[in-house]
TIMARMAR-519627 format. One record per atom (N, C-alpha, C, O): residue number from 1; x, y, z. Coordinates in nm, 3 decimals, always signed. Atoms other than C-alpha are relative to their C-alpha. Layout:
<rs>
(NUM (X Y Z))
...
</rs>
This chain:
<rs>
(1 (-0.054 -0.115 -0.071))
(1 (-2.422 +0.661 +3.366))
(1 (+0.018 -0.034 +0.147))
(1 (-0.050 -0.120 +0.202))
(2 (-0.054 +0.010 -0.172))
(2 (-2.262 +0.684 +3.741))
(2 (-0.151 +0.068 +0.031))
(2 (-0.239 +0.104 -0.047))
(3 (+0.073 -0.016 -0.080))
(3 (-2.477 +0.769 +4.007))
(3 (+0.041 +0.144 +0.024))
(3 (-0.056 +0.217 +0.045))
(4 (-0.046 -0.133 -0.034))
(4 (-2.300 +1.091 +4.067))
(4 (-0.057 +0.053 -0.104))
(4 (-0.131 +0.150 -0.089))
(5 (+0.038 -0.123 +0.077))
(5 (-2.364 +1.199 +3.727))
(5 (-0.178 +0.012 -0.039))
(5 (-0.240 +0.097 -0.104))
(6 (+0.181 +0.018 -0.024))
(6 (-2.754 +1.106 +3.761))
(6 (-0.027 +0.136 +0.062))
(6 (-0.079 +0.234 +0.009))
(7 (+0.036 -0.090 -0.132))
(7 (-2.774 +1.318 +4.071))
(7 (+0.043 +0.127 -0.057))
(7 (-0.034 +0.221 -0.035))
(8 (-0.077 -0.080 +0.047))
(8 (-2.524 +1.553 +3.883))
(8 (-0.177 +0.102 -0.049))
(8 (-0.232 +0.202 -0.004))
(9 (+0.063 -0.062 +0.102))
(9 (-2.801 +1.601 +3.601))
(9 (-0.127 +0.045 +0.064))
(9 (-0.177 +0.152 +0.031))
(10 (+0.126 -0.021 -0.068))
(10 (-3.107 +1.594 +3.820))
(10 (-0.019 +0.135 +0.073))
(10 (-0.127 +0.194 +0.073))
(11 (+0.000 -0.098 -0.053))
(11 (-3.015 +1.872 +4.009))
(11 (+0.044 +0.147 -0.039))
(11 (+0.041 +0.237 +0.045))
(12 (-0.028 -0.071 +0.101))
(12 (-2.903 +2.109 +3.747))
(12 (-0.120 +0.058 -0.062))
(12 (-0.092 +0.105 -0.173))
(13 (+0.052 -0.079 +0.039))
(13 (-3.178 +2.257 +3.673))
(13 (-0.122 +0.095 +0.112))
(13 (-0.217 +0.172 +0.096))
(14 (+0.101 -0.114 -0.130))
(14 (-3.329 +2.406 +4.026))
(14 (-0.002 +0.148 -0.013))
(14 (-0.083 +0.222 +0.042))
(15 (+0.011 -0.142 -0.031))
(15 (-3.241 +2.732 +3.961))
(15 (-0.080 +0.094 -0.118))
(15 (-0.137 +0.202 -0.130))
(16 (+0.127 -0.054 +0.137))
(16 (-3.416 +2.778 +3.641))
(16 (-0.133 +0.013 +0.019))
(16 (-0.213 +0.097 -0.022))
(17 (+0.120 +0.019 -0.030))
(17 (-3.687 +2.626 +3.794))
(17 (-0.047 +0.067 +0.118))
(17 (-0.166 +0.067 +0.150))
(18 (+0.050 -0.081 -0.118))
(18 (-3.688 +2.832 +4.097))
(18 (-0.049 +0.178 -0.085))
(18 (-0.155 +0.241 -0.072))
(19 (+0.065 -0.097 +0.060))
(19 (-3.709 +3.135 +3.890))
(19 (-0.111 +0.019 -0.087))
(19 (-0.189 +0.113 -0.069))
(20 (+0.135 -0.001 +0.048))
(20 (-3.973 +3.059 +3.644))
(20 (-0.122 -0.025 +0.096))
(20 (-0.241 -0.001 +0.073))
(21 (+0.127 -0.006 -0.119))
(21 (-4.170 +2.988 +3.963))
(21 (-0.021 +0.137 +0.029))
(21 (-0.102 +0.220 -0.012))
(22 (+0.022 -0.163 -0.008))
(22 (-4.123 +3.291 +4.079))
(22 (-0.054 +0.088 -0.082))
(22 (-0.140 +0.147 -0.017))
(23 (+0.026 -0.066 +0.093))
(23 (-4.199 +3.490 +3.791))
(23 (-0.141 -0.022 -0.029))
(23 (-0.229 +0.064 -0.026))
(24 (+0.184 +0.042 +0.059))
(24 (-4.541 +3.254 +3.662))
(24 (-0.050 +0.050 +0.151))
(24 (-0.162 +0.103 +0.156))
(25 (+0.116 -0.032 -0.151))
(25 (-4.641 +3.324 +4.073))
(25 (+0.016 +0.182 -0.033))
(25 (-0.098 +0.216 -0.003))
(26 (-0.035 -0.148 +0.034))
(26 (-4.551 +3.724 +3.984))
(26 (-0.073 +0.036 -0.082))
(26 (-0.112 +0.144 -0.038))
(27 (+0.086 -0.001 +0.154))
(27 (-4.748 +3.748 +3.673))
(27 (-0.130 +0.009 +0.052))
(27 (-0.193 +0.114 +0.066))
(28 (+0.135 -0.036 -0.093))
(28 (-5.075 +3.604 +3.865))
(28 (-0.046 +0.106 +0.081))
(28 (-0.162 +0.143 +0.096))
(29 (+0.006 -0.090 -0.114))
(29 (-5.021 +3.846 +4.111))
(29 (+0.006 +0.158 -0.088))
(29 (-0.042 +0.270 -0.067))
(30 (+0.001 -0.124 +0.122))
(30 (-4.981 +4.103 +3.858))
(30 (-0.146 +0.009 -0.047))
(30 (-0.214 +0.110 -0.031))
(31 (+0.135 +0.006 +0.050))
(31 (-5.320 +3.959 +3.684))
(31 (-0.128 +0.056 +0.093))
(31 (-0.237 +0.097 +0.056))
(32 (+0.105 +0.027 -0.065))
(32 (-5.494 +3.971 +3.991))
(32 (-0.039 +0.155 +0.062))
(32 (-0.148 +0.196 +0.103))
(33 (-0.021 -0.179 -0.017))
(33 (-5.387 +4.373 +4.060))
(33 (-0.121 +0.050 -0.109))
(33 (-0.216 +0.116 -0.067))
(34 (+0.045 -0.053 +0.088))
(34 (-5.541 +4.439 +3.723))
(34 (-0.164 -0.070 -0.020))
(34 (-0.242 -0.046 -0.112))
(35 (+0.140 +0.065 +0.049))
(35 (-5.861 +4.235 +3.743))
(35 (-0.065 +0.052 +0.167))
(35 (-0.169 +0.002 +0.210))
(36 (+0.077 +0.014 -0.134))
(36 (-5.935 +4.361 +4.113))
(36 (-0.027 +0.179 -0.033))
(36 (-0.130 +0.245 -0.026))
(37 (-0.006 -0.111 +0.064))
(37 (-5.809 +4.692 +3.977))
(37 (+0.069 +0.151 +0.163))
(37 (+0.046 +0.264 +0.204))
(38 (-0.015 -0.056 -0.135))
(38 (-5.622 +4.762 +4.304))
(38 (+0.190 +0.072 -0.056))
(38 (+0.277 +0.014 -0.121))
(39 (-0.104 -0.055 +0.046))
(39 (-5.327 +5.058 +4.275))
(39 (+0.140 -0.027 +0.086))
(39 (+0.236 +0.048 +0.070))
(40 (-0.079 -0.019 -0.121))
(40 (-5.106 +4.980 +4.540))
(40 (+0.076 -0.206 -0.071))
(40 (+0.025 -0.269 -0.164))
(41 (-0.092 +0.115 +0.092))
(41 (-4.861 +4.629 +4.429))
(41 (-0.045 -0.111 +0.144))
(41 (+0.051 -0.167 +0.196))
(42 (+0.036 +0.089 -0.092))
(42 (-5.034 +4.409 +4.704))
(42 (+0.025 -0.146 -0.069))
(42 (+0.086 -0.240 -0.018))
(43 (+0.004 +0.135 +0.081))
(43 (-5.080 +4.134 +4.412))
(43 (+0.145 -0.056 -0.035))
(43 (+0.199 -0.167 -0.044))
(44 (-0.208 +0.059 +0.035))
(44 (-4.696 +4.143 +4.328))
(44 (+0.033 -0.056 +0.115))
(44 (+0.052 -0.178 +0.118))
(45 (-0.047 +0.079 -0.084))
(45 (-4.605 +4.090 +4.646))
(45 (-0.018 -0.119 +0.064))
(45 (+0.072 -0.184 +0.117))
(46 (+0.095 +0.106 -0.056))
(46 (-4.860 +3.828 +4.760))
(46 (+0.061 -0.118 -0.147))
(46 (+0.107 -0.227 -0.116))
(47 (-0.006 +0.099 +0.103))
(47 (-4.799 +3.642 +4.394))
(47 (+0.176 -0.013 +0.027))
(47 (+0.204 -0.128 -0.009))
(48 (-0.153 -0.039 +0.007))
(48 (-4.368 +3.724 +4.451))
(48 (+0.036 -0.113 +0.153))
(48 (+0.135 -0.184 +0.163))
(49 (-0.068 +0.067 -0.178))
(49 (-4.362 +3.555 +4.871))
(49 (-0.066 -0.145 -0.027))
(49 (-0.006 -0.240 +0.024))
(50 (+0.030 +0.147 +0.048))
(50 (-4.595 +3.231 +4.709))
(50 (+0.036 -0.032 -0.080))
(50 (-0.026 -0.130 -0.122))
(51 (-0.098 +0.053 +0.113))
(51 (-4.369 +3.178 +4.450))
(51 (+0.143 -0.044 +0.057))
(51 (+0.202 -0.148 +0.030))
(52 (-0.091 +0.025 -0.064))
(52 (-4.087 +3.221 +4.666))
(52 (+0.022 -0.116 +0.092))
(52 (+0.131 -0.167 +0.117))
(53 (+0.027 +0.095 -0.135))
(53 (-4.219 +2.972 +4.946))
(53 (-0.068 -0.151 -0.079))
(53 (-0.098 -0.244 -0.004))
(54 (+0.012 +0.103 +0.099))
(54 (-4.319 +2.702 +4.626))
(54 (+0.115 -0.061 -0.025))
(54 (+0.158 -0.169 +0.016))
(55 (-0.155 +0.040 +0.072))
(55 (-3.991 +2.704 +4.435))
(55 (+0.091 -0.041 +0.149))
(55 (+0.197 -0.093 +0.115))
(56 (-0.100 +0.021 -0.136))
(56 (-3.808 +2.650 +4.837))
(56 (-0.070 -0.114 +0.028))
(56 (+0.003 -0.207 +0.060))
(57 (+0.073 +0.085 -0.042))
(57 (-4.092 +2.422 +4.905))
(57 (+0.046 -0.183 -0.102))
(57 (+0.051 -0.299 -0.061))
(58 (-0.027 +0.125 +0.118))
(58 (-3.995 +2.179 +4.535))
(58 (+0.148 -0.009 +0.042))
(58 (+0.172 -0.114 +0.101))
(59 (-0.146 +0.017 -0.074))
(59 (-3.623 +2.213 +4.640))
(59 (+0.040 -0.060 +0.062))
(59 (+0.123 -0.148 +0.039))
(60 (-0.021 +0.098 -0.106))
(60 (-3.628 +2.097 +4.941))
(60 (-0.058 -0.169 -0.034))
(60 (+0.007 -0.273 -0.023))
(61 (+0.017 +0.113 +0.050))
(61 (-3.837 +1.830 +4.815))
(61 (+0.090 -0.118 -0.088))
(61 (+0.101 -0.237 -0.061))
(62 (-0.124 +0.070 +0.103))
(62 (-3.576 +1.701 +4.535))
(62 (+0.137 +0.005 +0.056))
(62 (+0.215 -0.083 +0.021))
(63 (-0.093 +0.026 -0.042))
(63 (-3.322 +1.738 +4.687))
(63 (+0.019 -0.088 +0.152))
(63 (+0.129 -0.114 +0.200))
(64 (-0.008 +0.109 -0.104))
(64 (-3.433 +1.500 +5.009))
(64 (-0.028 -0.129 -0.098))
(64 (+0.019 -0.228 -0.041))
(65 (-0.009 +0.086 +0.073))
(65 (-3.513 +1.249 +4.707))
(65 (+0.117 -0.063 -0.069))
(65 (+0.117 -0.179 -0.111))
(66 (-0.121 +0.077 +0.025))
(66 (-3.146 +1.218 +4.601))
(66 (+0.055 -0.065 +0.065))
(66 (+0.156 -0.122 +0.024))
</rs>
């Protein structure tokens, strides 16, 4: 395979992977509402902005590796 279509394939799947980040960090944060037993969505958001700042964090990463 070319080099283009390497890079092509490699990078084809960030956005999948940015969302299942998001989501598994959303979930915790969900778990952690229900195990603290707190009513207010502190855990969503806290599990929702470290998911967000992961998946941007692997991104940037792979994509300075191509």
């Amino acid at each position: 395979m070319s080099k283009e279509t390497q890079n092509w394939m490699h990078l084809s799947g960030i956005g999948i992977q940015l969302v299942i980040t998001i989501l598994v960090f959303l979930w915790i944060g969900m778990k952690l509402e229900s195990y603290l037993i707190i009513k207010v969505p502190y855990g969503q958001l806290l599990g929702a902005f470290i998911g967000i700042f992961a998946s941007l964090y692997k991104i940037i990463k792979s994509i300075n590796n191509v």
